[in-house]
N, CA, C and O atoms as a Tripos MOL2 file, in Angstrom:
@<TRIPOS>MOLECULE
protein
  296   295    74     0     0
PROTEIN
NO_CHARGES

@<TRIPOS>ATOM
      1 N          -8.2530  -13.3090  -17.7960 N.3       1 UNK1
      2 CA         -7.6530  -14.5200  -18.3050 C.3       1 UNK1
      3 C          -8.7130  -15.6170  -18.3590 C.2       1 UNK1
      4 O          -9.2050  -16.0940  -17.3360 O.2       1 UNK1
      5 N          -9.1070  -16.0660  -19.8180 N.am      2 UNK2
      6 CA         -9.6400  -16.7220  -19.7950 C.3       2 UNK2
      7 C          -9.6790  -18.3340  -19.5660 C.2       2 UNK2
      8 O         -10.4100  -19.1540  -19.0110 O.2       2 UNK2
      9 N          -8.3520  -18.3110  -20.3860 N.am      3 UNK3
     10 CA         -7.9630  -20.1250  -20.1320 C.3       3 UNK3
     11 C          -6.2940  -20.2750  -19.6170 C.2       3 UNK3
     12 O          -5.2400  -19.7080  -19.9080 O.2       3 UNK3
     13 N          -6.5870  -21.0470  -18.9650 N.am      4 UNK4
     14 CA         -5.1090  -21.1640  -18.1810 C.3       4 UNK4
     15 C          -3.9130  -21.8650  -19.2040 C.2       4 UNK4
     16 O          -2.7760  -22.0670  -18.7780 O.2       4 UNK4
     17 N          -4.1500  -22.0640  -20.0210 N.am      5 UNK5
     18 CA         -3.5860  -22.8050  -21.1500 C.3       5 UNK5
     19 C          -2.8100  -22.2320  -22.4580 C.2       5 UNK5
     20 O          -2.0040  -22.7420  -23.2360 O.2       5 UNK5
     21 N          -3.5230  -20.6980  -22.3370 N.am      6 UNK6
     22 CA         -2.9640  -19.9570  -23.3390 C.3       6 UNK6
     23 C          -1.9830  -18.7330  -22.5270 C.2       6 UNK6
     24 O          -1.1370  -18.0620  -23.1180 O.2       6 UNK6
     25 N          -2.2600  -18.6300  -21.2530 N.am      7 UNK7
     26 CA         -1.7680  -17.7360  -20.5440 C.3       7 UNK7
     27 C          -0.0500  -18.1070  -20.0440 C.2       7 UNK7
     28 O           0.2240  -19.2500  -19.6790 O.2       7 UNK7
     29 N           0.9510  -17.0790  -20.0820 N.am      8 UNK8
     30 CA          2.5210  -16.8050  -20.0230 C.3       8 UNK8
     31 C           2.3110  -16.8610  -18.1280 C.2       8 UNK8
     32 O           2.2450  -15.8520  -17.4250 O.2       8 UNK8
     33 N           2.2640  -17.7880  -17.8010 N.am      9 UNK9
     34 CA          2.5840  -17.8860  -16.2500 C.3       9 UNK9
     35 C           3.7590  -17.2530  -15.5410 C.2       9 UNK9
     36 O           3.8100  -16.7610  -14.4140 O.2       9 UNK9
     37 N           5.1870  -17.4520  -16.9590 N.am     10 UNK10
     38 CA          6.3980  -17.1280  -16.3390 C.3      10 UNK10
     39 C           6.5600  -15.6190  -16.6510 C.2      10 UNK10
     40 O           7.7150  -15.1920  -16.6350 O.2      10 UNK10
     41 N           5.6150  -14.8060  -16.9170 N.am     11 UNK11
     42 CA          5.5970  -13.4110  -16.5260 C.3      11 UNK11
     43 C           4.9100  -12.7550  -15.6080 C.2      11 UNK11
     44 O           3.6820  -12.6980  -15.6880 O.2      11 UNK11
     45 N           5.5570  -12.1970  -14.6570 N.am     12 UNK12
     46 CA          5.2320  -11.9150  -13.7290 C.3      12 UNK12
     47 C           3.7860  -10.8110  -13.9390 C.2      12 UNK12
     48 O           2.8160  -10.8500  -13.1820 O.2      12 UNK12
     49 N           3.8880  -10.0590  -14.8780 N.am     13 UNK13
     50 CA          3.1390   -9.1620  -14.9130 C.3      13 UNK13
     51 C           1.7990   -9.7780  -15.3180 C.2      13 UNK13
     52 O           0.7290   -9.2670  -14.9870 O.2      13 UNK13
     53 N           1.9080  -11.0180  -16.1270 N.am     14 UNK14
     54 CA          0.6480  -12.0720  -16.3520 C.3      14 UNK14
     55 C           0.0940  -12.6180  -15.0560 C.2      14 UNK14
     56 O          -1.1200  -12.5950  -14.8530 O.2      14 UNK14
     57 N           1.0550  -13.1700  -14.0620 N.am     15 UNK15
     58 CA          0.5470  -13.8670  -13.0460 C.3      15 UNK15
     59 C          -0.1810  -12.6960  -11.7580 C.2      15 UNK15
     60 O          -1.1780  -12.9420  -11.0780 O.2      15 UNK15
     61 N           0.5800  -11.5430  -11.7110 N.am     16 UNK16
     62 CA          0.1700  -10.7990  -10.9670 C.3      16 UNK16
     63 C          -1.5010  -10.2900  -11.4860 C.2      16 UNK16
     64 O          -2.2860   -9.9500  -10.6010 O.2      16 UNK16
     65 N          -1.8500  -10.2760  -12.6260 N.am     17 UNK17
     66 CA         -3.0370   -9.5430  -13.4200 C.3      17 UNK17
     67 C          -4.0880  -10.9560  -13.2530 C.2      17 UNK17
     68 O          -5.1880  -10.9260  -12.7000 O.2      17 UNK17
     69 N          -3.5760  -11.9270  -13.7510 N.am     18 UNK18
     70 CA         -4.2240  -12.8000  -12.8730 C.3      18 UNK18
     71 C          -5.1170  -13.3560  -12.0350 C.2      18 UNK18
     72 O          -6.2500  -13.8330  -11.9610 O.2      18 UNK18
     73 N          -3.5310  -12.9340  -11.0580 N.am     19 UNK19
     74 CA         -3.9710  -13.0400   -9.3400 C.3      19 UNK19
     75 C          -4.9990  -11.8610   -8.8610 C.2      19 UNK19
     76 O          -5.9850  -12.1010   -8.1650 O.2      19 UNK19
     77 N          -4.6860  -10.7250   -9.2630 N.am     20 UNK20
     78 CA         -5.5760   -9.3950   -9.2660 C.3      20 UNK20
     79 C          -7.3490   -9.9710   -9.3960 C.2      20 UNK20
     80 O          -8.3710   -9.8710   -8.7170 O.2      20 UNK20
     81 N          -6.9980  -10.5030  -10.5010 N.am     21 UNK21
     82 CA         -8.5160  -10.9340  -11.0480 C.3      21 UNK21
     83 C          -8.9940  -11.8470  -10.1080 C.2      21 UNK21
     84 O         -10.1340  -11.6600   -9.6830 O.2      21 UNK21
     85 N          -8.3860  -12.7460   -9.7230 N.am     22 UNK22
     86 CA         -8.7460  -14.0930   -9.0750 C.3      22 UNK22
     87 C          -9.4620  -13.1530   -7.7150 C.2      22 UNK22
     88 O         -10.6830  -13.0680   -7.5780 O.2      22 UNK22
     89 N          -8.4270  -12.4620   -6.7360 N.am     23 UNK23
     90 CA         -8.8440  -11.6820   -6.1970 C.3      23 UNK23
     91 C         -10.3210  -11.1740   -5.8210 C.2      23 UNK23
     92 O         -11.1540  -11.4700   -4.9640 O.2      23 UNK23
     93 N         -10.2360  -10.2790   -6.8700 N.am     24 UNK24
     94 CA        -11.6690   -9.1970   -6.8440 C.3      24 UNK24
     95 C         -12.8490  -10.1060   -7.2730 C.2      24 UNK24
     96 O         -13.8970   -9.9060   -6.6600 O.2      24 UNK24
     97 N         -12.8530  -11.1860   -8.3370 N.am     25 UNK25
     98 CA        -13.6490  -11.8320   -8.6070 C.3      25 UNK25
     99 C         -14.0010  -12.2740   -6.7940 C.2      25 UNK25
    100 O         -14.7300  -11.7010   -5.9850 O.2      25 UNK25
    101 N         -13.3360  -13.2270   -6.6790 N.am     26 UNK26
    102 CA        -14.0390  -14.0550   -5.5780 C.3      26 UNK26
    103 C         -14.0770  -13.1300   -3.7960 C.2      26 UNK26
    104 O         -14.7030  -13.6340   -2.8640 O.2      26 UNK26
    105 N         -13.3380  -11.8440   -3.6460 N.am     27 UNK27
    106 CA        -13.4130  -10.8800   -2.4410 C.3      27 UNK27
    107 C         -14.0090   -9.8850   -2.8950 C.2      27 UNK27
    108 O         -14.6810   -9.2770   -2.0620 O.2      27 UNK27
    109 N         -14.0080   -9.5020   -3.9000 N.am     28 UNK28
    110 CA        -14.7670   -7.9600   -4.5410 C.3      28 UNK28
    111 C         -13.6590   -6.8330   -3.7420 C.2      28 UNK28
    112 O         -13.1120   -7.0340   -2.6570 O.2      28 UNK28
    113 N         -13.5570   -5.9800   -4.3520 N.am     29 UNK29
    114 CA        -12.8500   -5.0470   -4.0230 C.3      29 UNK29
    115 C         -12.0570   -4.6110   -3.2240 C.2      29 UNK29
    116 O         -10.8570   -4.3460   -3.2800 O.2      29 UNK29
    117 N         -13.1360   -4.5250   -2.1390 N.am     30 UNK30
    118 CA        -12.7520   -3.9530   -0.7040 C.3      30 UNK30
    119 C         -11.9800   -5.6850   -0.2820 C.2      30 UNK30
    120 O         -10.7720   -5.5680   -0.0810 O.2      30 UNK30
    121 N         -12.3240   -6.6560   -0.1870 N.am     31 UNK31
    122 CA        -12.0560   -7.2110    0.5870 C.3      31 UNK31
    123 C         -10.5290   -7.9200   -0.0940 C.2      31 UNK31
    124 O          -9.8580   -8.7000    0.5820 O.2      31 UNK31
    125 N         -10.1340   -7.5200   -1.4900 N.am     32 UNK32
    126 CA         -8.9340   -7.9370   -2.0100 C.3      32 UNK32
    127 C          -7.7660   -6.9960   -1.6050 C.2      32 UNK32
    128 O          -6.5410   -7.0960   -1.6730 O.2      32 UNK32
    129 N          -8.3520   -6.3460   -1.2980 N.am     33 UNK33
    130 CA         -7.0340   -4.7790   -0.5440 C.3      33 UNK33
    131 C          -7.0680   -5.1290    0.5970 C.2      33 UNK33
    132 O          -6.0000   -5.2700    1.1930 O.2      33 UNK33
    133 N          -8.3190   -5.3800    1.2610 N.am     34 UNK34
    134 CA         -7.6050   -6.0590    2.7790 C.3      34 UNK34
    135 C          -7.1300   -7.1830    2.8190 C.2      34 UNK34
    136 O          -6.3460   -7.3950    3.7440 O.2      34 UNK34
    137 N          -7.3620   -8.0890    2.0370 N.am     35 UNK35
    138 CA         -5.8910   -9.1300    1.9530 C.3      35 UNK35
    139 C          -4.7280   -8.5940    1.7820 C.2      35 UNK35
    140 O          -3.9840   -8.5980    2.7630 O.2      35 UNK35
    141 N          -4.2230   -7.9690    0.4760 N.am     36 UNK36
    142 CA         -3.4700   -7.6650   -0.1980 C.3      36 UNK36
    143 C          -2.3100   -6.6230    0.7860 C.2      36 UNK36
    144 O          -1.1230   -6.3900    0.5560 O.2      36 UNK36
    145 N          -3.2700   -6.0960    2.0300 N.am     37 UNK37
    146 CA         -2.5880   -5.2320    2.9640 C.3      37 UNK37
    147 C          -2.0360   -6.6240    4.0780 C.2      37 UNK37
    148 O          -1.3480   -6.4410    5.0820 O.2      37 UNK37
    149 N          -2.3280   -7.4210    3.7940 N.am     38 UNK38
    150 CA         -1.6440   -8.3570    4.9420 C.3      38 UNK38
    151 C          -0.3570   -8.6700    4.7400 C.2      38 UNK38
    152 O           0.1630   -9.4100    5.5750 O.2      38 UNK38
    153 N           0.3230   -8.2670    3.7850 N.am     39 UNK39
    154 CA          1.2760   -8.4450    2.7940 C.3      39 UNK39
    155 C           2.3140   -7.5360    2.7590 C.2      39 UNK39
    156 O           3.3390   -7.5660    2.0770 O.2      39 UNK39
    157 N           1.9400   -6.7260    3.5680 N.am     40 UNK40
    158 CA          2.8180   -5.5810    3.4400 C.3      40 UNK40
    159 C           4.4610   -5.7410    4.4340 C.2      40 UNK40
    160 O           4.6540   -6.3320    5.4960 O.2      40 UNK40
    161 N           5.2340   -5.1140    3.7390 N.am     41 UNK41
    162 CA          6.4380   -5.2780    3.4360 C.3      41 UNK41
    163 C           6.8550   -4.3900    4.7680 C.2      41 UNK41
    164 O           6.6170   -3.1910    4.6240 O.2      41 UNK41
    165 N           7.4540   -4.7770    6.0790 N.am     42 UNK42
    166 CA          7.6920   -3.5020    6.9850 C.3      42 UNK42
    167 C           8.8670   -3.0130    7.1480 C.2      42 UNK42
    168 O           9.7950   -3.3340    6.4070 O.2      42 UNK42
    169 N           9.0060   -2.1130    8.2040 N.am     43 UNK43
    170 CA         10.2930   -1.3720    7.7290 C.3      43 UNK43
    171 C          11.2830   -1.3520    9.7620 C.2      43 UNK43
    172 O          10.6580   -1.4040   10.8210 O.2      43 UNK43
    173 N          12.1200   -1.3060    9.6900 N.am     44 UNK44
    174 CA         12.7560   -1.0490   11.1780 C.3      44 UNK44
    175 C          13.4780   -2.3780   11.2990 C.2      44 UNK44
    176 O          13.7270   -3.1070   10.3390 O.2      44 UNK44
    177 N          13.7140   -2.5660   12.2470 N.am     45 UNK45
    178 CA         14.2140   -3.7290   12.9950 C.3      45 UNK45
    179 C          13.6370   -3.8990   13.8900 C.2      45 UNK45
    180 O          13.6660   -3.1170   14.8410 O.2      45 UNK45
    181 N          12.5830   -5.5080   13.8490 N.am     46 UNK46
    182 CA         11.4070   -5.8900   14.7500 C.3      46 UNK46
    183 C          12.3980   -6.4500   16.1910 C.2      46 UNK46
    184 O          12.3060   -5.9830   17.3260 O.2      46 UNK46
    185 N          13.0700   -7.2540   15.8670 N.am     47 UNK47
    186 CA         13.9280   -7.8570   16.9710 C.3      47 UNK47
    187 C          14.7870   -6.3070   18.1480 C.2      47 UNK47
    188 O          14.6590   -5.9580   19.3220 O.2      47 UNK47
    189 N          15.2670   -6.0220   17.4490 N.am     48 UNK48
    190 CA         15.4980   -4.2710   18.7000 C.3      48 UNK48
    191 C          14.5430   -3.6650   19.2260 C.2      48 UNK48
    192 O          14.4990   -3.3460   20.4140 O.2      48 UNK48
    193 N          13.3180   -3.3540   18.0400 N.am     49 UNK49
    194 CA         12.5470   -2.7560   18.3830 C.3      49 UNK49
    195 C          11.8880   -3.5340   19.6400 C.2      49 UNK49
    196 O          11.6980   -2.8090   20.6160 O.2      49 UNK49
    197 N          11.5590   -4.7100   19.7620 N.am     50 UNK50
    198 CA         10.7690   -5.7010   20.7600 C.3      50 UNK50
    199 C          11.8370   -5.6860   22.1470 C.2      50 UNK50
    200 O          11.4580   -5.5510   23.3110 O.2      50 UNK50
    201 N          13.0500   -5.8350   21.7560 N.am     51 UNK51
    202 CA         13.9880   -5.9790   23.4020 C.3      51 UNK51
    203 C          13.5500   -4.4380   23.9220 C.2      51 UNK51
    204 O          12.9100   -4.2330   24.9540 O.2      51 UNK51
    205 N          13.9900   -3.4750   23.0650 N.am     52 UNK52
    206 CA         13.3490   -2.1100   23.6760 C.3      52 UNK52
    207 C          12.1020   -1.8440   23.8010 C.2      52 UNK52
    208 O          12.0910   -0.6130   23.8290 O.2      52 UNK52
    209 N          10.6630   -2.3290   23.9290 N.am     53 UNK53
    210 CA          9.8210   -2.0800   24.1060 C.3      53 UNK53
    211 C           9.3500   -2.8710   25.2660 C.2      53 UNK53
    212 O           8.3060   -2.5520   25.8350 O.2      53 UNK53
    213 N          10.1040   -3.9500   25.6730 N.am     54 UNK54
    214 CA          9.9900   -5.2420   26.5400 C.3      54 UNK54
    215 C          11.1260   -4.3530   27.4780 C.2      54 UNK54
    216 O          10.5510   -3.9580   28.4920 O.2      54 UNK54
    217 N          11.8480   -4.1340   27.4610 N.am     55 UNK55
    218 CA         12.9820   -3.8740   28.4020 C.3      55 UNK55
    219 C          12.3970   -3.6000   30.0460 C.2      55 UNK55
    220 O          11.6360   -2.7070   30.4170 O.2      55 UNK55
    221 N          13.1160   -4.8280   30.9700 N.am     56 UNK56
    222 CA         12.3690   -4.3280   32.1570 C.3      56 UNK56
    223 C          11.3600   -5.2190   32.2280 C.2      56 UNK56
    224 O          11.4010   -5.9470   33.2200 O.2      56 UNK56
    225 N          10.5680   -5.3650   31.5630 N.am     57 UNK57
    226 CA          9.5140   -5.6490   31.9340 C.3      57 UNK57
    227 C           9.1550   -7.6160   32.1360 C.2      57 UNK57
    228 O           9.5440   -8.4110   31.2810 O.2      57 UNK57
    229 N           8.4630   -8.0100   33.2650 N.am     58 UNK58
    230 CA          8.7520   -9.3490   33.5900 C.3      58 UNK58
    231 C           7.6910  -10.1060   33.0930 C.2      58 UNK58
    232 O           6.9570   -9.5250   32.2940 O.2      58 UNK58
    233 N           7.3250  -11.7540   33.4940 N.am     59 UNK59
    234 CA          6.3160  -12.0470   32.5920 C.3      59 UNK59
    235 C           5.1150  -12.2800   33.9010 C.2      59 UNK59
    236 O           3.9790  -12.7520   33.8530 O.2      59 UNK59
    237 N           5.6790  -11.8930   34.7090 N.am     60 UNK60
    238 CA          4.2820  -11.8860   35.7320 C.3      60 UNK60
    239 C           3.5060  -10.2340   35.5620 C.2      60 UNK60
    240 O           2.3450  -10.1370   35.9610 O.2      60 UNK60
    241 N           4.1150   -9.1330   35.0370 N.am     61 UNK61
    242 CA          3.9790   -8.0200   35.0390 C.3      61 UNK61
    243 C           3.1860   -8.0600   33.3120 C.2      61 UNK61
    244 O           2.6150   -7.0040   33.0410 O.2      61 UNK61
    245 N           3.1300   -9.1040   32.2550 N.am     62 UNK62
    246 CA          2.5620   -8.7910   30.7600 C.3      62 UNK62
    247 C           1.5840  -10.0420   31.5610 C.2      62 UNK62
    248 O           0.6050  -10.2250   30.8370 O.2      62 UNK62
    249 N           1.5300  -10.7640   32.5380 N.am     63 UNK63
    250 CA          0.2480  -11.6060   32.8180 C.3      63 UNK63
    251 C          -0.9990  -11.0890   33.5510 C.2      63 UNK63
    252 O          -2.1640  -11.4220   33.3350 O.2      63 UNK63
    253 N          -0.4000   -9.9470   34.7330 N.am     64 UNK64
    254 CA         -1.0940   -9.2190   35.0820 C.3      64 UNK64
    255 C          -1.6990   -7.9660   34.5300 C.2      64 UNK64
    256 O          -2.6410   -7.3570   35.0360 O.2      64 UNK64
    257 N          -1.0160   -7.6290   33.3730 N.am     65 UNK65
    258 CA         -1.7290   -6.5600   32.5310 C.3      65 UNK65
    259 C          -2.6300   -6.9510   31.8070 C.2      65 UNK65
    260 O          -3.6320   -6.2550   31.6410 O.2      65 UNK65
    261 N          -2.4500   -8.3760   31.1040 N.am     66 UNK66
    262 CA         -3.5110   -9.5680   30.6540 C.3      66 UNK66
    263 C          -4.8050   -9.6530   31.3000 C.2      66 UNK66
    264 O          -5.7950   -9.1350   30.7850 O.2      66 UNK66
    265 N          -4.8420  -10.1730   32.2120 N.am     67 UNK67
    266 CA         -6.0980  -10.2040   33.6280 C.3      67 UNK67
    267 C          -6.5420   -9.0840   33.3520 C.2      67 UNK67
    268 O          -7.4580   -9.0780   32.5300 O.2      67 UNK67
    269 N          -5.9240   -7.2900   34.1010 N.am     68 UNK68
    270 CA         -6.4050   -6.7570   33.9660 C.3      68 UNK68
    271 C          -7.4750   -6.2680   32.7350 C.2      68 UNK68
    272 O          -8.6850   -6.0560   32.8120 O.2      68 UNK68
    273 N          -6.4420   -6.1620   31.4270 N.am     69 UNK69
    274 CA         -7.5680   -5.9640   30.2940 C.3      69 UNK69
    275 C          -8.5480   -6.8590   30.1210 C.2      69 UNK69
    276 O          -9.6220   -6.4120   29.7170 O.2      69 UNK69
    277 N          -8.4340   -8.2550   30.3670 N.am     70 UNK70
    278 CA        -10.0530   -9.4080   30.3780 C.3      70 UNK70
    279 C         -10.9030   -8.7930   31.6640 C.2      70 UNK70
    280 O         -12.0960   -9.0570   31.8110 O.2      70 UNK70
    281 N         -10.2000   -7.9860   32.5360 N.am     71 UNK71
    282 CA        -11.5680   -8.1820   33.8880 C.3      71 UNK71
    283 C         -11.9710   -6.4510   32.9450 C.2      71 UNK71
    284 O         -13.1890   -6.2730   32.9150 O.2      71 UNK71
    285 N         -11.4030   -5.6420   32.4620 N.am     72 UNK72
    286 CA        -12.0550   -4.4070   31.4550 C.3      72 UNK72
    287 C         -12.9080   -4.8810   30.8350 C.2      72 UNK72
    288 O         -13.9820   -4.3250   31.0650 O.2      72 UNK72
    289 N         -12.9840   -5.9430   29.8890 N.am     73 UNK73
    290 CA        -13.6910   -6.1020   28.7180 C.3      73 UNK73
    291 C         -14.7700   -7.3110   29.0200 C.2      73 UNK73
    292 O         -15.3110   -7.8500   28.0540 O.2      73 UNK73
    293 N         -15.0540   -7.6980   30.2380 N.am     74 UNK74
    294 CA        -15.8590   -8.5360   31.0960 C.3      74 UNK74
    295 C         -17.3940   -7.5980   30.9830 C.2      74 UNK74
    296 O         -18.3940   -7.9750   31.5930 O.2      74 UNK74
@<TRIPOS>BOND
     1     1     2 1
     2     2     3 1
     3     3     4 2
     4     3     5 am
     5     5     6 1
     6     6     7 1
     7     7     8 2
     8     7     9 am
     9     9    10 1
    10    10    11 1
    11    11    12 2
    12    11    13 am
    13    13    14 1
    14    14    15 1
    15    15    16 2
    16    15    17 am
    17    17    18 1
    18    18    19 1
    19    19    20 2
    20    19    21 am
    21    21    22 1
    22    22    23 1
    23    23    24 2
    24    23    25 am
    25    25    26 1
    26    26    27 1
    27    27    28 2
    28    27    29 am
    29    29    30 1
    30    30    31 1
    31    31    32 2
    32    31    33 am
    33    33    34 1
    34    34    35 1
    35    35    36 2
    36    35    37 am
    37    37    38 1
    38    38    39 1
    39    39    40 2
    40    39    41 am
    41    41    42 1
    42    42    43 1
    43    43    44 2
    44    43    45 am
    45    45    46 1
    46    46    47 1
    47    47    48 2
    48    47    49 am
    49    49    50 1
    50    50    51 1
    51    51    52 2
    52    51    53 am
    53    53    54 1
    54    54    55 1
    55    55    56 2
    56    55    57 am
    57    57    58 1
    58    58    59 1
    59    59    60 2
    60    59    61 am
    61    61    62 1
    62    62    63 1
    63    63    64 2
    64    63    65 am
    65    65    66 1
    66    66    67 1
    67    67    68 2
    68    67    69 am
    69    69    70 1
    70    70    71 1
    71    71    72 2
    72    71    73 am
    73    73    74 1
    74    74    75 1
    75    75    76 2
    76    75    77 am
    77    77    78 1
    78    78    79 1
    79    79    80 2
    80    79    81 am
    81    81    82 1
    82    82    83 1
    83    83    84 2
    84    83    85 am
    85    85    86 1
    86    86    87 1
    87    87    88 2
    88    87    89 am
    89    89    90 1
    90    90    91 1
    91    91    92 2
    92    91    93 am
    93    93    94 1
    94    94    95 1
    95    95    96 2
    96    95    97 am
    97    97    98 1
    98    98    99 1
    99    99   100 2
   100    99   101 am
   101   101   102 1
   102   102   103 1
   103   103   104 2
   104   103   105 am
   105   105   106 1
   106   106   107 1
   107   107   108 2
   108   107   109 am
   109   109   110 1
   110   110   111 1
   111   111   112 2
   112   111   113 am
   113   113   114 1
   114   114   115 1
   115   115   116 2
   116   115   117 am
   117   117   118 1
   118   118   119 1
   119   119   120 2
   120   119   121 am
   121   121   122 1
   122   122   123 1
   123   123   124 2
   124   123   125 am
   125   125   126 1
   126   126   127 1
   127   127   128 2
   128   127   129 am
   129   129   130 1
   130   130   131 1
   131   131   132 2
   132   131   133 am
   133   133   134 1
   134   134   135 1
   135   135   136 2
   136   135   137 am
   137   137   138 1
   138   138   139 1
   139   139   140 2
   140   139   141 am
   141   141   142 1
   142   142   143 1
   143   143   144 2
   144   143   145 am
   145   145   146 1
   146   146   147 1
   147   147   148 2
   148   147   149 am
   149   149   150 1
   150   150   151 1
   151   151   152 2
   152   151   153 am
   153   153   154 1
   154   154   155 1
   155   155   156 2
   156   155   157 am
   157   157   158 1
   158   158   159 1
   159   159   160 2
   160   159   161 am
   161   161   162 1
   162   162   163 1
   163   163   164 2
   164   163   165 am
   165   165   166 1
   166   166   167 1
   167   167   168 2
   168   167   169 am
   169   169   170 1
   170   170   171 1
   171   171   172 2
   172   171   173 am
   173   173   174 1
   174   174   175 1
   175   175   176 2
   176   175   177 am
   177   177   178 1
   178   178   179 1
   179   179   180 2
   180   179   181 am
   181   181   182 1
   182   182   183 1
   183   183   184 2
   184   183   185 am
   185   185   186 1
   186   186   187 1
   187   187   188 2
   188   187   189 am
   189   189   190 1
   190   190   191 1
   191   191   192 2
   192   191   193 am
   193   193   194 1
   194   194   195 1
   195   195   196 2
   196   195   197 am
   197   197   198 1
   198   198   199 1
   199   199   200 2
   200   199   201 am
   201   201   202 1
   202   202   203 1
   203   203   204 2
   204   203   205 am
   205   205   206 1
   206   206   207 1
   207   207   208 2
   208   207   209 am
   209   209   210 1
   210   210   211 1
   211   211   212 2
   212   211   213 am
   213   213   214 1
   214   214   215 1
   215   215   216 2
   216   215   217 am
   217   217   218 1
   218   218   219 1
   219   219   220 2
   220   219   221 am
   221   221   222 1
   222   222   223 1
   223   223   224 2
   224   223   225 am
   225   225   226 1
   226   226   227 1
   227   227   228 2
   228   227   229 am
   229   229   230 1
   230   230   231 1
   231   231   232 2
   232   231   233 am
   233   233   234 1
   234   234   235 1
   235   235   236 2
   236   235   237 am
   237   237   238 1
   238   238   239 1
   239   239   240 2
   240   239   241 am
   241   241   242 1
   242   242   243 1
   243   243   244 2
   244   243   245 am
   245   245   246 1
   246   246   247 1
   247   247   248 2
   248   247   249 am
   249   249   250 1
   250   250   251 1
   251   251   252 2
   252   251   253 am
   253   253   254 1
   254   254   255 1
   255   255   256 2
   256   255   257 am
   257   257   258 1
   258   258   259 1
   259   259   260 2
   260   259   261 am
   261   261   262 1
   262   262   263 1
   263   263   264 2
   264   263   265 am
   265   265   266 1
   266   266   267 1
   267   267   268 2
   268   267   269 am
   269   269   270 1
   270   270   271 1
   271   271   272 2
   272   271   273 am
   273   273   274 1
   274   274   275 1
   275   275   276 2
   276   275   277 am
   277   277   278 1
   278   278   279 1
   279   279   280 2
   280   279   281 am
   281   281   282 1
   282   282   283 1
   283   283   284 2
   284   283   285 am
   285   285   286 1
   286   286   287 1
   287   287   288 2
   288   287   289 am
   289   289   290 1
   290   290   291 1
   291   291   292 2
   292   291   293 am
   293   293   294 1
   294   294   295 1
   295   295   296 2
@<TRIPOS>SUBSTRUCTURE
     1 UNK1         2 RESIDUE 1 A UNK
     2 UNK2         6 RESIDUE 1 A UNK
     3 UNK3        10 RESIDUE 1 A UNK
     4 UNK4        14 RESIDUE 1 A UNK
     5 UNK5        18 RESIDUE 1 A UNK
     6 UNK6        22 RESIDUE 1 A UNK
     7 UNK7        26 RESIDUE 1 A UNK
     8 UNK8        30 RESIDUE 1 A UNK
     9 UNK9        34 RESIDUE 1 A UNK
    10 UNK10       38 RESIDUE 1 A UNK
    11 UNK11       42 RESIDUE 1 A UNK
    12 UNK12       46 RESIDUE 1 A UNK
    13 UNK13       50 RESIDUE 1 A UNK
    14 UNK14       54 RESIDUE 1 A UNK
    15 UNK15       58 RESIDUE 1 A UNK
    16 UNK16       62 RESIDUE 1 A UNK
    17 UNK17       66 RESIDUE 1 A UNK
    18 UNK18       70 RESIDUE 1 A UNK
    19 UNK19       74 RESIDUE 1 A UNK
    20 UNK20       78 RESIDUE 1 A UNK
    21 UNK21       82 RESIDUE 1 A UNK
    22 UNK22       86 RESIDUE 1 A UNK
    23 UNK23       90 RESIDUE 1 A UNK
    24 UNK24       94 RESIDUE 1 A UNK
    25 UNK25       98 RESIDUE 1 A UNK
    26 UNK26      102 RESIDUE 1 A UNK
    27 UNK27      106 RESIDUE 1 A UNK
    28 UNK28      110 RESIDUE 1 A UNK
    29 UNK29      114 RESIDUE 1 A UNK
    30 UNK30      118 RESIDUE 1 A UNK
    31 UNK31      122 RESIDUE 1 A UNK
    32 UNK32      126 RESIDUE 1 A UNK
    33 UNK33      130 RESIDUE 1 A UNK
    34 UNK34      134 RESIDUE 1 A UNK
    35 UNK35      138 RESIDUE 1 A UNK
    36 UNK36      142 RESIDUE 1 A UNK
    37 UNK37      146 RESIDUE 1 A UNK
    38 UNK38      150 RESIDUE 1 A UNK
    39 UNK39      154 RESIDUE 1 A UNK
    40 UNK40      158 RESIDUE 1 A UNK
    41 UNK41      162 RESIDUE 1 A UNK
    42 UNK42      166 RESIDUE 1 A UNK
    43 UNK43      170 RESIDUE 1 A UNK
    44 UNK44      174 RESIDUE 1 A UNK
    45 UNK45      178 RESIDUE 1 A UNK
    46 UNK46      182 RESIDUE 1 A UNK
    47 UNK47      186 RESIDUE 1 A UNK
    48 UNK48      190 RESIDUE 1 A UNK
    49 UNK49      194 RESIDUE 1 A UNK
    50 UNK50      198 RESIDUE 1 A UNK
    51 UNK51      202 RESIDUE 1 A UNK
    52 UNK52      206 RESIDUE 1 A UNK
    53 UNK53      210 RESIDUE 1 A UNK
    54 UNK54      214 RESIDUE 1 A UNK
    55 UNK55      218 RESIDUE 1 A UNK
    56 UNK56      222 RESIDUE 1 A UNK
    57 UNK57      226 RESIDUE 1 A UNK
    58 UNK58      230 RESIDUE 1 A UNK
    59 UNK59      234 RESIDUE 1 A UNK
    60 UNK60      238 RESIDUE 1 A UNK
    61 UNK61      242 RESIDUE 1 A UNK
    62 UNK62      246 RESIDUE 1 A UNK
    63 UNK63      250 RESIDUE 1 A UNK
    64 UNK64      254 RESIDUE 1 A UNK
    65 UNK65      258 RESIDUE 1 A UNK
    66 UNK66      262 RESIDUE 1 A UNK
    67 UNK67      266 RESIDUE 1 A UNK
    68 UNK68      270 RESIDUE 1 A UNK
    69 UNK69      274 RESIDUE 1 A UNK
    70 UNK70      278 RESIDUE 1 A UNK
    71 UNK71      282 RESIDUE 1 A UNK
    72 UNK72      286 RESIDUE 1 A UNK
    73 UNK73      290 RESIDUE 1 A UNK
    74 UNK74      294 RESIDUE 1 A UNK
């Protein structure tokens, strides 16, 4: 797209081709897919999934696992 002036904004398939371009021009390739993956759409239920993965567990017990991994990576 050369000029923003002649270009159909209110089609999506224009703005997406675009954005594509805008993209790769200024990240190059690799680094427009790792944006583009930040984006991604997930799947489950985060809120259940988190009470069940937390279940039990206290906040002096995720502070002390904290410590521990900083005195690891010390």
């Amino acid at each position: 797209m050369n000029s923003n002036a002649a270009s159909d904004y209110r089609n999506p398939a224009t703005v997406r081709k675009a954005g594509m371009d805008a993209l790769q021009k200024e990240l190059g390739t690799v680094g427009a897919v790792y944006f583009l993956r930040q984006f991604e759409v997930g799947t489950g239920n985060y809120t259940e999934e988190r009470e069940q993965l937390l279940a039990g567990i206290t906040l002096n017990e995720i502070v002390k696992s904290v410590r521990e991994l900083d005195a690891q990576n010390e």
